[in-house]
C-alpha positions as CSV (number, residue, x, y, z in Angstrom):
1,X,0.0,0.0,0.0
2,X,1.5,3.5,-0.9
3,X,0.0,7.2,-0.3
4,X,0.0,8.4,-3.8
5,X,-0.4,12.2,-3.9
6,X,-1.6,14.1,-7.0
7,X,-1.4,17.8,-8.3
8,X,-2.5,16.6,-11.7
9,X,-4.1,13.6,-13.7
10,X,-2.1,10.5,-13.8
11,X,-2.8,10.4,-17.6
12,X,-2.1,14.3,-18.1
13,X,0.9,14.6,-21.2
14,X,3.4,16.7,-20.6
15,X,2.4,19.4,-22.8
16,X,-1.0,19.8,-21.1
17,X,-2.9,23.1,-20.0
18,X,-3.0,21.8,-16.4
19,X,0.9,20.5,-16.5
20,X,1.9,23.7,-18.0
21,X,0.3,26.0,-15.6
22,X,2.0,23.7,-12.7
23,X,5.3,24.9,-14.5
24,X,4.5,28.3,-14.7
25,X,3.8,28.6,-11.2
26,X,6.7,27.0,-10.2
27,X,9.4,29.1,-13.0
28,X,8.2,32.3,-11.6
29,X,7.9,30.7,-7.6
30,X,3.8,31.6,-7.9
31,X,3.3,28.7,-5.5
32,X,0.4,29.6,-3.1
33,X,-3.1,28.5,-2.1
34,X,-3.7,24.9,-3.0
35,X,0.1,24.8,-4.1
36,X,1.5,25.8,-0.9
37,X,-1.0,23.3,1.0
38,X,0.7,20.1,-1.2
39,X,4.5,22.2,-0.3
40,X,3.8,21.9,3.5
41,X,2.7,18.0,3.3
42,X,6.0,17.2,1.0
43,X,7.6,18.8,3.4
44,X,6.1,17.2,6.6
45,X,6.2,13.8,5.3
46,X,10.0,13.9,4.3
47,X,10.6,15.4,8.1
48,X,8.4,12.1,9.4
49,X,10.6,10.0,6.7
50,X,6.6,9.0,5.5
51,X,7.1,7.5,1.9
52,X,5.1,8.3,-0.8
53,X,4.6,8.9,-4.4
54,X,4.1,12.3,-6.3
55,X,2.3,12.5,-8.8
56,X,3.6,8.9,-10.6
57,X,2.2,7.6,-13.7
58,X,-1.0,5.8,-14.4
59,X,0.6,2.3,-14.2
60,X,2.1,3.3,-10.9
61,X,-1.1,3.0,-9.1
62,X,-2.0,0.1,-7.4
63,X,-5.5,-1.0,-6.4
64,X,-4.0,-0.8,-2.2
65,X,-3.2,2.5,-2.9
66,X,-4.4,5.8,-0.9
67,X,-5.0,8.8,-3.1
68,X,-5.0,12.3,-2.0
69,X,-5.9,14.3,-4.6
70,X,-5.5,18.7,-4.7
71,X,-5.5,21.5,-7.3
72,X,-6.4,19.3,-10.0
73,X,-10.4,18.6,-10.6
74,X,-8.8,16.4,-13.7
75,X,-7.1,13.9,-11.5
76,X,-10.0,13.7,-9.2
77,X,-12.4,12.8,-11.9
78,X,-9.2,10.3,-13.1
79,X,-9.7,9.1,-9.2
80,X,-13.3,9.4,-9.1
81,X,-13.9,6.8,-12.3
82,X,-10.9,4.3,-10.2
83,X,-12.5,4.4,-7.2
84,X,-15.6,3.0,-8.5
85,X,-13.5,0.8,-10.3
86,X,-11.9,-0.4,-7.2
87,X,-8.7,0.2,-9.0
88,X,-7.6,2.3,-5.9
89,X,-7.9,1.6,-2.0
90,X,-9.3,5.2,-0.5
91,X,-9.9,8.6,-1.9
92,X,-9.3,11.8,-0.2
93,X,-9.0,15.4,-1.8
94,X,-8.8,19.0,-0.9
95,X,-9.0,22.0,-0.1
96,X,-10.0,24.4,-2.3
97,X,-10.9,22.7,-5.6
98,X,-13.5,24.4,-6.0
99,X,-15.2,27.6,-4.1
100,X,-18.5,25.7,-3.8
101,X,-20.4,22.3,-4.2
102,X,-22.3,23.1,-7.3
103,X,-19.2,23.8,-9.1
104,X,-17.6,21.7,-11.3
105,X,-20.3,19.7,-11.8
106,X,-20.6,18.9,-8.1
107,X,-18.0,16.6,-8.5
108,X,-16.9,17.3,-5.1
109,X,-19.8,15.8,-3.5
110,X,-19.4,12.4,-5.1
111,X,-19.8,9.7,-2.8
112,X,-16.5,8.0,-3.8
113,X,-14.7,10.3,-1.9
114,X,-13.9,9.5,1.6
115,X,-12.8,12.7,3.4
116,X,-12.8,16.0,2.0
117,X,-9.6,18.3,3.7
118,X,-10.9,21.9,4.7
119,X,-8.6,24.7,5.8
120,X,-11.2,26.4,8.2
121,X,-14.2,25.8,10.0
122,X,-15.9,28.9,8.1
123,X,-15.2,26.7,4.9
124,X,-16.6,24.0,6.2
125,X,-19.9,25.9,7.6
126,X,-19.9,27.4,3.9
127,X,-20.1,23.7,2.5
128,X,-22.7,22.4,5.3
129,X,-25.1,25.2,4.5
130,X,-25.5,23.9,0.8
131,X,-25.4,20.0,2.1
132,X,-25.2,18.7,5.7
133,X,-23.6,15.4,4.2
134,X,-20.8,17.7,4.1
135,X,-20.4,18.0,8.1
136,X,-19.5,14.1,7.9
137,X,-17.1,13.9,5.7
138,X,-14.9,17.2,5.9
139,X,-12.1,17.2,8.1
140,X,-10.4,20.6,9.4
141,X,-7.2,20.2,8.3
142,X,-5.0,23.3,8.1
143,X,-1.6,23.5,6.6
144,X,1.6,24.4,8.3
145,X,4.6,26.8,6.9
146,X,8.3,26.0,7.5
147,X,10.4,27.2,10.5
148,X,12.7,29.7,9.0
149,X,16.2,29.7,10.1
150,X,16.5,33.3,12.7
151,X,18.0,36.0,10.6
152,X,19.8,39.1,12.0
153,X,19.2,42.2,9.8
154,X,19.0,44.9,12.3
155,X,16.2,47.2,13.8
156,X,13.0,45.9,12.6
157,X,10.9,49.2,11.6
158,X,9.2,48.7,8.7
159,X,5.1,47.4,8.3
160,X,4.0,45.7,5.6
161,X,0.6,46.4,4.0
162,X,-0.2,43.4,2.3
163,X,-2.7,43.7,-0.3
164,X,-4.3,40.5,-1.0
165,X,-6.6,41.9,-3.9
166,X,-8.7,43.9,-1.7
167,X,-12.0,45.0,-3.2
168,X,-12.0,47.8,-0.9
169,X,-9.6,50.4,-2.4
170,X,-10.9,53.1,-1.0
171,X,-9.8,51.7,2.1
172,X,-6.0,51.1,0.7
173,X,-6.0,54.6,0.1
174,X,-7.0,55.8,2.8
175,X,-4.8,53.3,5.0
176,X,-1.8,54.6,3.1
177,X,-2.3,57.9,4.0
178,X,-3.1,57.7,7.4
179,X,0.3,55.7,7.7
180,X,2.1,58.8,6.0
181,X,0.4,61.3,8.2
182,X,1.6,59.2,11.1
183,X,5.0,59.1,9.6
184,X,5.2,55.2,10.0
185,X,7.7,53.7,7.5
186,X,5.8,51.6,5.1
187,X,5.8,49.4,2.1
188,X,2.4,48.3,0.1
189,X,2.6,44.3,-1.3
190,X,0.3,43.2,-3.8
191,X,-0.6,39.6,-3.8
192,X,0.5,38.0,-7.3
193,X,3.0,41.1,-8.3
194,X,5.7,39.7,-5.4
195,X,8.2,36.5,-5.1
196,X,8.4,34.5,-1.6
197,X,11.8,35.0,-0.9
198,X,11.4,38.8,-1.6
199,X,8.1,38.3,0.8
200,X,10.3,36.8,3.6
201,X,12.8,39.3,3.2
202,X,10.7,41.8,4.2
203,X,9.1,40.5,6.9
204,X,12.7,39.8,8.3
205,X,13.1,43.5,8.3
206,X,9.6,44.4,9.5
207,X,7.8,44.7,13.1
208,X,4.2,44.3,11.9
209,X,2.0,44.0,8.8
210,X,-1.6,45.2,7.5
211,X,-3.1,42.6,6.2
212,X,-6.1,43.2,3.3
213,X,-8.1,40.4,2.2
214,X,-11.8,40.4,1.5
215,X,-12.1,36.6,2.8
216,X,-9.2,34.2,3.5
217,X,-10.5,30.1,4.1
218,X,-6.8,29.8,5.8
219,X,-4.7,32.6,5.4
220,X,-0.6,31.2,4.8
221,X,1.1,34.7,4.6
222,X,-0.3,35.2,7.3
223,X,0.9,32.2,9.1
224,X,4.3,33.0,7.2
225,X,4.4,36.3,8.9
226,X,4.1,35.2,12.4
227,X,6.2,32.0,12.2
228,X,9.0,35.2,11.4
229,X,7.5,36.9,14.8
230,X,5.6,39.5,12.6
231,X,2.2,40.3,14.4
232,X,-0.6,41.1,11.9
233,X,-3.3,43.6,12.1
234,X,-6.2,42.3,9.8
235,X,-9.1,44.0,8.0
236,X,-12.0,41.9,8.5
237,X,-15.0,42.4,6.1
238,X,-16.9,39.7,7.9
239,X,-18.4,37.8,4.7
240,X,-17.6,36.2,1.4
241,X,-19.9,36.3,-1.8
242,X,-20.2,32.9,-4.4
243,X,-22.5,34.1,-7.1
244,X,-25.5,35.8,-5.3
245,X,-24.9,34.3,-1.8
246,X,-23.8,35.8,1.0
247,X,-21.6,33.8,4.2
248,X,-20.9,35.8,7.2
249,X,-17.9,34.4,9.7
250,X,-16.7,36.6,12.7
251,X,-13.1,35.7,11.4
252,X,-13.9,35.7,7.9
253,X,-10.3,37.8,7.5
254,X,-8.1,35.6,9.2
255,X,-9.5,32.0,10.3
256,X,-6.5,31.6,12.6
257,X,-5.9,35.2,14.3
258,X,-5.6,34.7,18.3
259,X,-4.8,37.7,20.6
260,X,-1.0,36.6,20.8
261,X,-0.5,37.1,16.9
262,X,-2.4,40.4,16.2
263,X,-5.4,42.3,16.1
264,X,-9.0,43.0,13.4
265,X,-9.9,45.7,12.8
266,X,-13.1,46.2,10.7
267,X,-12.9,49.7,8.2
268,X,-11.6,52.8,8.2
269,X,-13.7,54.5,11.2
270,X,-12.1,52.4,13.2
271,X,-8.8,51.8,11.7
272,X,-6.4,54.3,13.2
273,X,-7.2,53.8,16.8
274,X,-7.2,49.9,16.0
275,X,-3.6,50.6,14.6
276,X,-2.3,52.8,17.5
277,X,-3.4,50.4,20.5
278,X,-1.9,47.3,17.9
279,X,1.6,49.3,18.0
280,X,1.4,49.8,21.5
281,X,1.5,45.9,22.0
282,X,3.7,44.8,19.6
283,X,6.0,43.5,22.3
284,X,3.3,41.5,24.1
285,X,2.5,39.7,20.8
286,X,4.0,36.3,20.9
287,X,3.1,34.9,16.9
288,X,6.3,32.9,16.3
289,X,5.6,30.8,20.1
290,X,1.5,30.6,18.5
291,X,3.0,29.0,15.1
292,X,5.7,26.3,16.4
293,X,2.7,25.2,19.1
294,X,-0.2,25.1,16.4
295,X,0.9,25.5,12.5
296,X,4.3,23.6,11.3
297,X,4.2,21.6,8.9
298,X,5.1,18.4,10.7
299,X,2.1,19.2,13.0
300,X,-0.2,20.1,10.1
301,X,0.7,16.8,8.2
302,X,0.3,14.4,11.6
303,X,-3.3,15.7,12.0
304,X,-3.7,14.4,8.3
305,X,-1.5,11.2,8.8
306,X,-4.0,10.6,11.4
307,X,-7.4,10.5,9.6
308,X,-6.0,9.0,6.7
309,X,-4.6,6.1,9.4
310,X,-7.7,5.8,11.3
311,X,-9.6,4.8,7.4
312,X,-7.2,3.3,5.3
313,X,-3.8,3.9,5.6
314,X,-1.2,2.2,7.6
């Protein structure tokens, strides 16, 4: 029995839409969302020294074999059609495939498929309200970041405002000024225009970020921030839209915010005097002790290791 992991279809050629946007991400290091959730299980299982297969060949694939499948609805149909076919043990897949059960066909709600992996409990809610099947078979499963070596690079007195495309501009605008009337040394990200290692860079030079998302279902520059001992202060908008349907989430913003890691704050009436008391704590915010306890990848893959064990896998 092997733990078979795929990104793409075990039948995809090499010269494939879905293999060559894999490569794309990859040349220009554009690895996030379900991407960065695969990175931190590679890297957990070679920490545990779990074997495994990554995406191998069609003929690889055994009919004892556990199949986790992510970022590619291909290979879950391709898993789909071999589970029925009984020409593969167990069938587990997510998150984020899709932004809701009706998409895709509803493929995600086929009955083949034995646990579905959630970042969130919001995400989870989301899924419930459209199906309560969906409560029994997702599991909250969140993924961890790497522990970065310490790096010394001096006084840390720059904040980041990282915009993850916020609909709000407005409120970037006015968040950018307010900073300059403050005369607080700044320096505006925006989400797909950025590498990682210039990302961690600055954090490594930075005592806080702004953090501007209109919904995150996990939020890993986030986590990436705090594992660097970066506290966050985080616009909440409180909801998400999917076609003409509303979800509302008290931690819509940020799933996994605590009060040791940062702060909400919810517009721009309240905004500067949610930024002022943030600053004045900065040095009672403990993010990087909050990450090691909760959000590594070798904890992140063990919870998964676990509910794979307890159905299939051994």
């Amino acid at each position: 029995m092997s733990l078979i992991i795929l990104t793409k279809s075990p039948i995809s050629s090499l010269i494939s839409l879905e293999n060559s946007k894999l490569i794309t991400k990859r040349l220009f290091n554009r690895v996030r969302g379900p991407g960065a959730v695969v990175a931190s299980f590679l890297r957990g299982l070679n920490e545990l020294n779990i074997s495994y297969l990554f995406n191998p060949s069609e003929k690889g694939i055994k009919n004892s074999d556990v199949v986790w499948v992510n970022e590619s609805i291909d290979a879950l149909s391709w898993a789909i059609k071999n589970k029925q076919q009984k020409k593969i043990k167990a069938l587990y897949t997510g998150p984020n495939l899709v932004i809701a059960p009706p998409d895709a066909g509803g493929i995600i709600g086929s009955k083949e498929i034995d646990k579905l992996f959630f970042p969130s409990q919001w995400t989870k809610d989301f899924y419930g309200s459209f199906d309560g099947e969906f409560f029994k078979k997702i599991e909250i499963c969140p993924a961890g970041v790497s522990i970065p070596k310490r790096e010394i690079t001096g006084d840390r007195n720059l904040v980041i405002i990282y915009n993850k495309k916020c609909s709000n501009t407005d409120l970037v605008k006015f968040i950018k000024s307010k900073l300059t009337r403050l005369q607080i040394n700044f320096v505006e990200i925006i989400y797909g225009h950025f590498s990682q290692q210039n990302y961690f860079k600055l954090l490594n030079k930075s005592k806080a970020m702004i953090y501007l998302s209109d919904s995150e279902s996990q939020g890993i520059a986030l986590q990436e921030a705090w594992v660097r001992d970066v506290p966050t202060l985080v616009w909440n908008r409180g909801y998400m839209t999917y076609n003409n349907y509303r979800w509302y989430d008290e931690k819509m913003g940020a799933p996994y915010l605590v009060p040791t890691v940062g702060n909400f704050f919810q517009g721009k009436d309240d905004f500067e005097k949610s930024f002022l008391s943030f600053l004045e704590k900065l040095n009672f915010f403990m993010p990087n002790v909050y990450v090691l306890g909760n959000l590594t990848d070798v904890i992140c893959t063990k919870k998964i290791l676990k509910i794979i064990n307890t159905n299939n896998y051994e």
